[in-house]
C-alpha positions as CSV (number, residue, x, y, z in Angstrom):
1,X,2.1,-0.3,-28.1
2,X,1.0,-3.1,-25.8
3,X,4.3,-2.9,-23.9
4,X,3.4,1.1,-22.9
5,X,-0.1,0.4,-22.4
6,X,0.8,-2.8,-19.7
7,X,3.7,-0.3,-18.1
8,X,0.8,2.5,-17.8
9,X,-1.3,-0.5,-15.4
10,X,1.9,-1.6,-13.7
11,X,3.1,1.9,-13.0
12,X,-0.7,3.0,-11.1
13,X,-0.1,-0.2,-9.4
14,X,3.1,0.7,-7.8
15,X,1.7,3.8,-6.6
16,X,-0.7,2.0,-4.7
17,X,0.7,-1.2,-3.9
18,X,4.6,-0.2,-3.5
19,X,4.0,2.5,-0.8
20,X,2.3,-0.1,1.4
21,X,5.3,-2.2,1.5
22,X,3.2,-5.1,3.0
23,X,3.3,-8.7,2.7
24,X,0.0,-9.1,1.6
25,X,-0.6,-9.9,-1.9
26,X,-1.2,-7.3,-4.2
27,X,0.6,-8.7,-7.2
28,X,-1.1,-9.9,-10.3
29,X,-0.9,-12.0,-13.6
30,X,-1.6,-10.4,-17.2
31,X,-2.2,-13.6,-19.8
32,X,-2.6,-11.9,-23.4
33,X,-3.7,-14.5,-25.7
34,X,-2.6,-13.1,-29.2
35,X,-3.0,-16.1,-30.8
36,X,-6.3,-17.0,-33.1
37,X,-7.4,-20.1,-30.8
38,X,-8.3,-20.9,-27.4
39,X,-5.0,-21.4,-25.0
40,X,-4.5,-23.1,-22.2
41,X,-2.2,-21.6,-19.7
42,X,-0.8,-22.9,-16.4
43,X,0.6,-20.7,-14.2
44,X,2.7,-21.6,-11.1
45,X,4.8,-19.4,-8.8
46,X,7.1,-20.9,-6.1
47,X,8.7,-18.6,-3.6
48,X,12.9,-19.2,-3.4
49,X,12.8,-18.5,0.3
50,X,10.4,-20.7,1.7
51,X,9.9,-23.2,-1.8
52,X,6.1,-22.9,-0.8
53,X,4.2,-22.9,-4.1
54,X,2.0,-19.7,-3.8
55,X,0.1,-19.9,-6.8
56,X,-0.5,-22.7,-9.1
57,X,-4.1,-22.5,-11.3
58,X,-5.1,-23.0,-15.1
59,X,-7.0,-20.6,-17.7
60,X,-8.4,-21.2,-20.4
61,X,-7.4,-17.7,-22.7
62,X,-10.2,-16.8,-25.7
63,X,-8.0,-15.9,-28.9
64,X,-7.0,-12.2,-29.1
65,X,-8.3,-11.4,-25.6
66,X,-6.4,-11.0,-22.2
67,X,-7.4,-11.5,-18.6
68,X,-5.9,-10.3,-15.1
69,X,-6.2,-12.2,-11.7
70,X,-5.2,-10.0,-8.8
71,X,-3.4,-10.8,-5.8
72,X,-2.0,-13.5,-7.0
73,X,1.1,-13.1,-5.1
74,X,2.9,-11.1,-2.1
75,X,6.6,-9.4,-2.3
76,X,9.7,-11.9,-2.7
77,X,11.4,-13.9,-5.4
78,X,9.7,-16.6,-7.4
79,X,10.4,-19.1,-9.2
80,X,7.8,-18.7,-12.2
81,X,7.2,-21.9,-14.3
82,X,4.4,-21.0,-17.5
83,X,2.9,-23.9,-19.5
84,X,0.6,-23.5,-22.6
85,X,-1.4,-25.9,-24.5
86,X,0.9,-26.7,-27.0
87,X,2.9,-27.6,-25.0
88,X,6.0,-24.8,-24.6
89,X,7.3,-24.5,-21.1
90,X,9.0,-21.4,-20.4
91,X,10.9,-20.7,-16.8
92,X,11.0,-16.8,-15.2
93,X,12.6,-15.6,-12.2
94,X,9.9,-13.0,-10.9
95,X,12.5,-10.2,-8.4
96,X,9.5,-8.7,-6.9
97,X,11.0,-7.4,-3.8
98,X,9.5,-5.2,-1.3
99,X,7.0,-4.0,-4.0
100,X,4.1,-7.0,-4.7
101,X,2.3,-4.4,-6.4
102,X,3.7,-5.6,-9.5
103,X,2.6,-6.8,-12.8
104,X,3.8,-10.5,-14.4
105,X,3.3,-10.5,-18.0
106,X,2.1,-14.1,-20.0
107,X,2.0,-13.0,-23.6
108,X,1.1,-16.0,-26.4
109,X,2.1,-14.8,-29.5
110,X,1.7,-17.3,-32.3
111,X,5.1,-18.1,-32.4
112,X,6.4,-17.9,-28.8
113,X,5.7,-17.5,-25.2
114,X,6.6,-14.1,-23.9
115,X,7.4,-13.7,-20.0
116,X,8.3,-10.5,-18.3
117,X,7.4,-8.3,-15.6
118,X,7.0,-4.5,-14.0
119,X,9.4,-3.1,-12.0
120,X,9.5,-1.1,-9.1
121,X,12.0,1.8,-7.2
C-alpha cells in the first residue's frame, strides 16, 4: 500500500521535475518511521563524480509518522550512506540521472532499514 502510495508522489514529481532536466535540485528524502519510538536518522549523500558531499543533516523521526525535505539533491549518482539510532548503517547507490525530480525512500521498520528510490524514463 505504502509502496503505491510513495510511487503516486514520485511519479507527480517526475512530471514536473524530469521535464526540466536542470541541475538544480529538485530531488527529495522520504524518512517513514514505522517503528513505535522516536528515530534518529542521519542522512548523507556524496556525489561519485565530484566526491562533494551534497547533503549530510540529522532528524529526529516521531514513531509511526514520516517527513519529506525537498531539494535535497540535484541529478547524478550518489553515494547514499543512512544511519539510525540503533545503530544499523545501511549503504545505497542513488542512479538519479538526468531526472533530480526523484524520490529516496528511508523506511524504519522495526526490524530493518529499508532504502530505495523512484525512477525516472
Amino acid at each position: 500500500m505504502f509502496r503505491r502510495e510513495f510511487f503516486g508522489v514520485v511519479f507527480s514529481s517526475l512530471l514536473s521535475g524530469c521535464m526540466a532536466l536542470s541541475g538544480e535540485a529538485g530531488g527529495f528524502i522520504i524518512m517513514d518511521n514505522r517503528t513505535t519510538s522516536v528515530q534518529d536518522v542521519s542522512v548523507t549523500l556524496v556525489d561519485q563524480a565530484s566526491q562533494e558531499t551534497v547533503f549530510d543533516d540529522t532528524y529526529s523521526i516521531e514513531p509511526d509518522s514520516e517527513r519529506r525535505i525537498d531539494d535535497a539533491f540535484n541529478g547524478g549518482v550518489f553515494e547514499a550512506e543512512v544511519t539510525v539510532n540503533n545503530g544499523e548503517t545501511k549503504e545505497y547507490e542513488l542512479g538519479v540521472g538526468r531526472c533530480p525530480g526523484i524520490g529516496f525512500l528511508v523506511r524504519i521498520e522495526p526490524d530493518e532499514l529499508i532504502l530505495d528510490q523512484g525512477v525516472c524514463d
